[in-house]
mmCIF file of the N, C-alpha and C atoms, coordinates in Angstrom:
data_MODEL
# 
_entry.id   MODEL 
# 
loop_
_atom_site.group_PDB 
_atom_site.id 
_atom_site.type_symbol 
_atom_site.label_atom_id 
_atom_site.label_alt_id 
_atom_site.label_comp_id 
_atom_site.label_asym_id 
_atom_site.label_entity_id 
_atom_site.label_seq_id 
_atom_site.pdbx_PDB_ins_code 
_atom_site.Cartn_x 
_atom_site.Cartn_y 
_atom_site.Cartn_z 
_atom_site.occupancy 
_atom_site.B_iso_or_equiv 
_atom_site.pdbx_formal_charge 
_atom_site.auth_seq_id 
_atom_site.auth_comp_id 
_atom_site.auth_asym_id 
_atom_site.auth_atom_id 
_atom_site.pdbx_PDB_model_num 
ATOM 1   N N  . UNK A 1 1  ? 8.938   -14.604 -9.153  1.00 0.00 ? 1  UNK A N  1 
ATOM 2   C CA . UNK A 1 1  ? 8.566   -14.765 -7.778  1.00 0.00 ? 1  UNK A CA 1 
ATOM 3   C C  . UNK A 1 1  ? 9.673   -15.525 -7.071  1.00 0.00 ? 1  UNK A C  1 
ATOM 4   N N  . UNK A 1 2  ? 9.993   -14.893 -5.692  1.00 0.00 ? 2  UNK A N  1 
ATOM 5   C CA . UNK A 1 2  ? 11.350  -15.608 -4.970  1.00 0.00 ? 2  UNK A CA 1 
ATOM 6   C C  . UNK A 1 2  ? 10.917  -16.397 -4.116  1.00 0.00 ? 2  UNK A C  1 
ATOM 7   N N  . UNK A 1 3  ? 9.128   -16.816 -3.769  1.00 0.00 ? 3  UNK A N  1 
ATOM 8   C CA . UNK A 1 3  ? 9.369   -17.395 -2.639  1.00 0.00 ? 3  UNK A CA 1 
ATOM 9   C C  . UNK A 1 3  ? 7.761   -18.814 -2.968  1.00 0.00 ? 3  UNK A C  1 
ATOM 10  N N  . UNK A 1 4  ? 7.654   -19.722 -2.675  1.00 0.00 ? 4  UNK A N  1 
ATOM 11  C CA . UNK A 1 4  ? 7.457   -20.704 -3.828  1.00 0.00 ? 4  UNK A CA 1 
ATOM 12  C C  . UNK A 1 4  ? 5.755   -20.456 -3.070  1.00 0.00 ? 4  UNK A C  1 
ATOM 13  N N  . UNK A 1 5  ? 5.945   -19.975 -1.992  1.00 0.00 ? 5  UNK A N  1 
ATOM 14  C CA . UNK A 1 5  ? 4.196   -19.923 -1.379  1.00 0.00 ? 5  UNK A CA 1 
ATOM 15  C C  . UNK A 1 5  ? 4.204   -18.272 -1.065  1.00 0.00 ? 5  UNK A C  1 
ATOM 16  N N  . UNK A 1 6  ? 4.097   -17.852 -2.082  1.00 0.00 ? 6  UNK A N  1 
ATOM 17  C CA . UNK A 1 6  ? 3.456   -16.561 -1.971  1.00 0.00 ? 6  UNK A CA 1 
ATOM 18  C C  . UNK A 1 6  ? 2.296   -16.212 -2.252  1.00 0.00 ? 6  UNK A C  1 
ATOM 19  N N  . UNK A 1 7  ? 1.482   -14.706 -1.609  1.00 0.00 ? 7  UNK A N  1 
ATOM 20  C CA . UNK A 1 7  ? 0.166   -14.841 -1.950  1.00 0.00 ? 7  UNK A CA 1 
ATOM 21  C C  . UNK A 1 7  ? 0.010   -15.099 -3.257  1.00 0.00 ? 7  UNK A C  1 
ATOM 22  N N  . UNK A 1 8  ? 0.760   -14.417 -4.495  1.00 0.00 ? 8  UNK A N  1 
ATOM 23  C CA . UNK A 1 8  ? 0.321   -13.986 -5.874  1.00 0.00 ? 8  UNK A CA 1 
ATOM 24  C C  . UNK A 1 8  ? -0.123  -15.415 -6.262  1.00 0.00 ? 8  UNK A C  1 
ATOM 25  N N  . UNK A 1 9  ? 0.578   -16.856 -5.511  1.00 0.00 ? 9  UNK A N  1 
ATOM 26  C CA . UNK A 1 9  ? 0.457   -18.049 -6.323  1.00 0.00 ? 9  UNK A CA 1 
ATOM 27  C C  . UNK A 1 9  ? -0.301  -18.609 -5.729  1.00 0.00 ? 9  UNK A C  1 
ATOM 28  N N  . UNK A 1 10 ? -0.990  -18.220 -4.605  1.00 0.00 ? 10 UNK A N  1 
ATOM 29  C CA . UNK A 1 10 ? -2.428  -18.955 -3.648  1.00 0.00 ? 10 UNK A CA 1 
ATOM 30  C C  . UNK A 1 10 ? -3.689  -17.799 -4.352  1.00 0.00 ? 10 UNK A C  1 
ATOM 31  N N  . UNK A 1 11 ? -3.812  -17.185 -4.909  1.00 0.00 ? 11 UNK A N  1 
ATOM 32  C CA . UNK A 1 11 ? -4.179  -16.017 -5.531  1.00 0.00 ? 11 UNK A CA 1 
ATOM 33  C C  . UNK A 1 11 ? -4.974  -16.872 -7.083  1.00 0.00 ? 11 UNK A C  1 
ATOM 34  N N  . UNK A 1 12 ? -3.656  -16.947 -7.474  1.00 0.00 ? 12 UNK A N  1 
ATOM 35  C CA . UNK A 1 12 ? -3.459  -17.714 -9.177  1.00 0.00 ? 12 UNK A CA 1 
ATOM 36  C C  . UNK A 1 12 ? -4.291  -19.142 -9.005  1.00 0.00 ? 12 UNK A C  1 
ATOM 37  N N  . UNK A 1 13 ? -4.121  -19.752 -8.158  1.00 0.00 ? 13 UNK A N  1 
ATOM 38  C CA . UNK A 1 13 ? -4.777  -20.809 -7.944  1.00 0.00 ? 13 UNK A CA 1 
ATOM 39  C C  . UNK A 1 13 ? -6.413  -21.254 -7.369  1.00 0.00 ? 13 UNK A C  1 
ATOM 40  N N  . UNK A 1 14 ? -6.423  -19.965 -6.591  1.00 0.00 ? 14 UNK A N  1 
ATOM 41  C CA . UNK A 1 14 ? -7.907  -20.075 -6.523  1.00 0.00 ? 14 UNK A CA 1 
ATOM 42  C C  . UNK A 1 14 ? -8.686  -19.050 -7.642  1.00 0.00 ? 14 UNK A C  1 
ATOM 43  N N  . UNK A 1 15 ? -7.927  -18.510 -7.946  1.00 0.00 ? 15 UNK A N  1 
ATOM 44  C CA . UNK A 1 15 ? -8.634  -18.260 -9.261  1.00 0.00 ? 15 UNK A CA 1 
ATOM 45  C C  . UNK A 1 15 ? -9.180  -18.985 -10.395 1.00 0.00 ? 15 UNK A C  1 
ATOM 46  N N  . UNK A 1 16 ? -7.592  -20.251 -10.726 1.00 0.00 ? 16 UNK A N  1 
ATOM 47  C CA . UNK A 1 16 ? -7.911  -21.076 -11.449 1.00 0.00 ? 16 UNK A CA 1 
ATOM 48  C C  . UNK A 1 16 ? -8.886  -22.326 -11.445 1.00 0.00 ? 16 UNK A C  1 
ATOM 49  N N  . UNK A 1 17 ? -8.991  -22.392 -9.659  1.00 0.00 ? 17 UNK A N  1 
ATOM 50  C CA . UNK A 1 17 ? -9.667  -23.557 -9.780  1.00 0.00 ? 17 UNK A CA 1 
ATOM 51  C C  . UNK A 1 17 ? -11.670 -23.292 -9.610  1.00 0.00 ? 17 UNK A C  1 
ATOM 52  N N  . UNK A 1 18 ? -11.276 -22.425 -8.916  1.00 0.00 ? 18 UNK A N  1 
ATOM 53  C CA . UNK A 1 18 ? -12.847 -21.607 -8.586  1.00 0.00 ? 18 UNK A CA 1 
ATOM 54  C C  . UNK A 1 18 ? -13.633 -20.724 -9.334  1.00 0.00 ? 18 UNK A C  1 
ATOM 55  N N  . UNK A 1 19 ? -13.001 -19.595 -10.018 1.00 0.00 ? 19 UNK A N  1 
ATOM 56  C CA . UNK A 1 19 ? -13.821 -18.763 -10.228 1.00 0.00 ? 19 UNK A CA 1 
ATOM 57  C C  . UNK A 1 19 ? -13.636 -18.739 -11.782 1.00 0.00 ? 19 UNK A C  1 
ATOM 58  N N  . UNK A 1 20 ? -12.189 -19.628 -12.653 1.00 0.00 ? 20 UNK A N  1 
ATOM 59  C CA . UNK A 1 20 ? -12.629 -18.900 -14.323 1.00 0.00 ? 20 UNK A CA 1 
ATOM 60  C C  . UNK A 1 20 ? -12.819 -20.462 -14.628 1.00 0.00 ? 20 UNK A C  1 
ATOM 61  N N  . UNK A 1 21 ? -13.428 -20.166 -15.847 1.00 0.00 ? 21 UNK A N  1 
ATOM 62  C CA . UNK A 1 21 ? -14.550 -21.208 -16.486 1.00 0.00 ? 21 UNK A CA 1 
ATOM 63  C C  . UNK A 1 21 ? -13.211 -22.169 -17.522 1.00 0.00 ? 21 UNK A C  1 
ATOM 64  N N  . UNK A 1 22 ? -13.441 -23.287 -17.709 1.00 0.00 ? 22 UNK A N  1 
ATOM 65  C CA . UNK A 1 22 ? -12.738 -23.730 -18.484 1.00 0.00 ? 22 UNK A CA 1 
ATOM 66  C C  . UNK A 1 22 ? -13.554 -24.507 -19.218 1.00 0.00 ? 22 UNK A C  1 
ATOM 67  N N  . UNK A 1 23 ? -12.783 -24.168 -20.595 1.00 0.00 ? 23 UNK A N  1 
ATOM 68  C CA . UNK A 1 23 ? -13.727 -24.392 -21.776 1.00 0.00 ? 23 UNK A CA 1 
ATOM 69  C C  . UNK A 1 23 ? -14.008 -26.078 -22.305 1.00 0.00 ? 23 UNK A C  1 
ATOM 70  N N  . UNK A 1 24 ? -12.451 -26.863 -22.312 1.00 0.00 ? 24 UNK A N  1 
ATOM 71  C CA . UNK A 1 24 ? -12.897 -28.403 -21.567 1.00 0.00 ? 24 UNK A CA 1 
ATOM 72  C C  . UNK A 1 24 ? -13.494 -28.685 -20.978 1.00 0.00 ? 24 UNK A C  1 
ATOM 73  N N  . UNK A 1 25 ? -13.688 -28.214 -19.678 1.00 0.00 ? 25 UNK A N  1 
ATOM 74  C CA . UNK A 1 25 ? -15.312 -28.890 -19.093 1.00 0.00 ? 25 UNK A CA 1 
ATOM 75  C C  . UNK A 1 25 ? -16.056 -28.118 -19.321 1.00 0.00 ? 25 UNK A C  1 
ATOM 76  N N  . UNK A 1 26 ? -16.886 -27.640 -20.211 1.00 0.00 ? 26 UNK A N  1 
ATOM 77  C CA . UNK A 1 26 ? -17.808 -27.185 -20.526 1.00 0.00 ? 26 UNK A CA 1 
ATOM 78  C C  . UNK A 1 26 ? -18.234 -25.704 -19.900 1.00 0.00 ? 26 UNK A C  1 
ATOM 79  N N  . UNK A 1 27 ? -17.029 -24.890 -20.044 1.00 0.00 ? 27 UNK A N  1 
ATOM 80  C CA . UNK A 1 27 ? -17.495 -23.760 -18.999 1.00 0.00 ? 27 UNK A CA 1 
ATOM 81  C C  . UNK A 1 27 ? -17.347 -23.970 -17.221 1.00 0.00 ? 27 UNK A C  1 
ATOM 82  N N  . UNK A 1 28 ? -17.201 -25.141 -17.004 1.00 0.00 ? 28 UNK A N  1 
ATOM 83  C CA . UNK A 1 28 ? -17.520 -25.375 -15.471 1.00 0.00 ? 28 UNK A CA 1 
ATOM 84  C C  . UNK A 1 28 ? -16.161 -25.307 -14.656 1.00 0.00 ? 28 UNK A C  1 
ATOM 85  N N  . UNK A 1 29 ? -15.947 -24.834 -13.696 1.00 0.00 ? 29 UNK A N  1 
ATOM 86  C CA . UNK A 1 29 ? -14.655 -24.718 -12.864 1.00 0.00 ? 29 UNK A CA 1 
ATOM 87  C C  . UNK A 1 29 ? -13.908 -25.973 -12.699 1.00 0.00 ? 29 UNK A C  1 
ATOM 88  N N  . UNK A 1 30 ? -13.156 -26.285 -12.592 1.00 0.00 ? 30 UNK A N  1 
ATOM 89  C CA . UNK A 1 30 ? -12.122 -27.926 -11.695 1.00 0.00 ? 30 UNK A CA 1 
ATOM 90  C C  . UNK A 1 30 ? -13.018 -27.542 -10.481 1.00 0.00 ? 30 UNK A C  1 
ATOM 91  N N  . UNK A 1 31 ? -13.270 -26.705 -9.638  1.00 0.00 ? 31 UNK A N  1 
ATOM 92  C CA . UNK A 1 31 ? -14.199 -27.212 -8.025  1.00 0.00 ? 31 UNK A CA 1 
ATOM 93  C C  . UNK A 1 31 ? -15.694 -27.705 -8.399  1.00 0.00 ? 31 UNK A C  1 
ATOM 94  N N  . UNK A 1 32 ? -15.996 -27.014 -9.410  1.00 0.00 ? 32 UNK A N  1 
ATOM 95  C CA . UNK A 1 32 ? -17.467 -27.269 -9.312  1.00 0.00 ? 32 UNK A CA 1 
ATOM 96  C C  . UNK A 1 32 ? -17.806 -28.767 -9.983  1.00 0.00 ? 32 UNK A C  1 
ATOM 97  N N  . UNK A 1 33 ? -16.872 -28.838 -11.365 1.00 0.00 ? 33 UNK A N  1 
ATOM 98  C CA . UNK A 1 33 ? -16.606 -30.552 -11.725 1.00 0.00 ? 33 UNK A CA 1 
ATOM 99  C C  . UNK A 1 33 ? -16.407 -31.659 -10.213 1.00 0.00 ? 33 UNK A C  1 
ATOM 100 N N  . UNK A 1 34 ? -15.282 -31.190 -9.516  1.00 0.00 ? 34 UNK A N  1 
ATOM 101 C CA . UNK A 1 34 ? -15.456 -31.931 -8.429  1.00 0.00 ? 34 UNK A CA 1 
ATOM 102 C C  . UNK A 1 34 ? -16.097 -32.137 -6.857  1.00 0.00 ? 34 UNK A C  1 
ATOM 103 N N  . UNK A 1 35 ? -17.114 -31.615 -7.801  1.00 0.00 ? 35 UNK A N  1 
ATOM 104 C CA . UNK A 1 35 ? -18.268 -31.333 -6.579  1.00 0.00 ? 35 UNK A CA 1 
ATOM 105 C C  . UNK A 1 35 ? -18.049 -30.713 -5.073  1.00 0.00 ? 35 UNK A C  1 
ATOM 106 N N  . UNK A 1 36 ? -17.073 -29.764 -5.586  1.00 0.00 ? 36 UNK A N  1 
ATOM 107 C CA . UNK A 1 36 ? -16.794 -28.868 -4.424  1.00 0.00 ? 36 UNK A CA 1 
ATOM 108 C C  . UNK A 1 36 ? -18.034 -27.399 -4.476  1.00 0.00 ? 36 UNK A C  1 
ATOM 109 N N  . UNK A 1 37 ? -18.668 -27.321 -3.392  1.00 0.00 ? 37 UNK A N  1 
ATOM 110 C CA . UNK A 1 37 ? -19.568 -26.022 -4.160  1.00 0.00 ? 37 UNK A CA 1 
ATOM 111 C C  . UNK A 1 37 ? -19.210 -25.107 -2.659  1.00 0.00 ? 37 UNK A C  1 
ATOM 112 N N  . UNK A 1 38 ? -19.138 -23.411 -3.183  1.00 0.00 ? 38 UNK A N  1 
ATOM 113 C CA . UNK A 1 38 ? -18.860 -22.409 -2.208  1.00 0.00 ? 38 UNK A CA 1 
ATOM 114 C C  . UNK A 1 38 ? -20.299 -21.809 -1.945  1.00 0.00 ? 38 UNK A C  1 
ATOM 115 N N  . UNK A 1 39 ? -20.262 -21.928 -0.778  1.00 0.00 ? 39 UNK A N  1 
ATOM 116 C CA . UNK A 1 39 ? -21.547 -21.309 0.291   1.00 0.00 ? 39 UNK A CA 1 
ATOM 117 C C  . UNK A 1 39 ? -21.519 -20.212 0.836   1.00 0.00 ? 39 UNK A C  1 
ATOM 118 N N  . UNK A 1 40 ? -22.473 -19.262 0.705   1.00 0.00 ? 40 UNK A N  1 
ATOM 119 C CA . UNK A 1 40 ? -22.427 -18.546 1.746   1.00 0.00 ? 40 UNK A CA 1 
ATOM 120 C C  . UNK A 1 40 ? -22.396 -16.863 0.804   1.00 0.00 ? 40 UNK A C  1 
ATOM 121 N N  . UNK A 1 41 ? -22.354 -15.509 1.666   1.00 0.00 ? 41 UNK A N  1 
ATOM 122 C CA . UNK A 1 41 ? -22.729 -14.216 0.296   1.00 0.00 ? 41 UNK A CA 1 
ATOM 123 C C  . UNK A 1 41 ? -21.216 -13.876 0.042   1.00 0.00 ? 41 UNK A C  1 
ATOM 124 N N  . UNK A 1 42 ? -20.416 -13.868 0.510   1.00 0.00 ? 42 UNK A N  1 
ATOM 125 C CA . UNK A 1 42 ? -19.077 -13.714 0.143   1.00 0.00 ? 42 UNK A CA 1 
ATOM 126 C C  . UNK A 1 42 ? -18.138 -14.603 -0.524  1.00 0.00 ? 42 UNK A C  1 
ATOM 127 N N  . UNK A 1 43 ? -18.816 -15.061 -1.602  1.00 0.00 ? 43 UNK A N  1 
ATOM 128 C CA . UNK A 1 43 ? -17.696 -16.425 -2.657  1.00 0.00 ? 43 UNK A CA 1 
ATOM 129 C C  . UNK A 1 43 ? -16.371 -16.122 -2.688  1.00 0.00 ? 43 UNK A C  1 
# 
């Protein structure tokens, strides 16, 4: 990647922090550990 804020890496990141499970915290996201929670029908 040539450009340091591209979508693919705002992409990668809300992926990582929102939607896949990590097995250190018990299955639970980094947002949902930090009591970030997504609202609404379109997560």
């Amino acid at each position: 990647m040539k450009k340091d804020e591209s979508p693919a890496i705002t992409g990668i990141k809300l992926y990582h922090n929102y939607i896949r499970p990590h097995s250190s915290l018990d299955n639970d996201t980094p947002a949902l550990r930090a009591g970030i929670e997504i609202k609404g029908n379109n997560k």
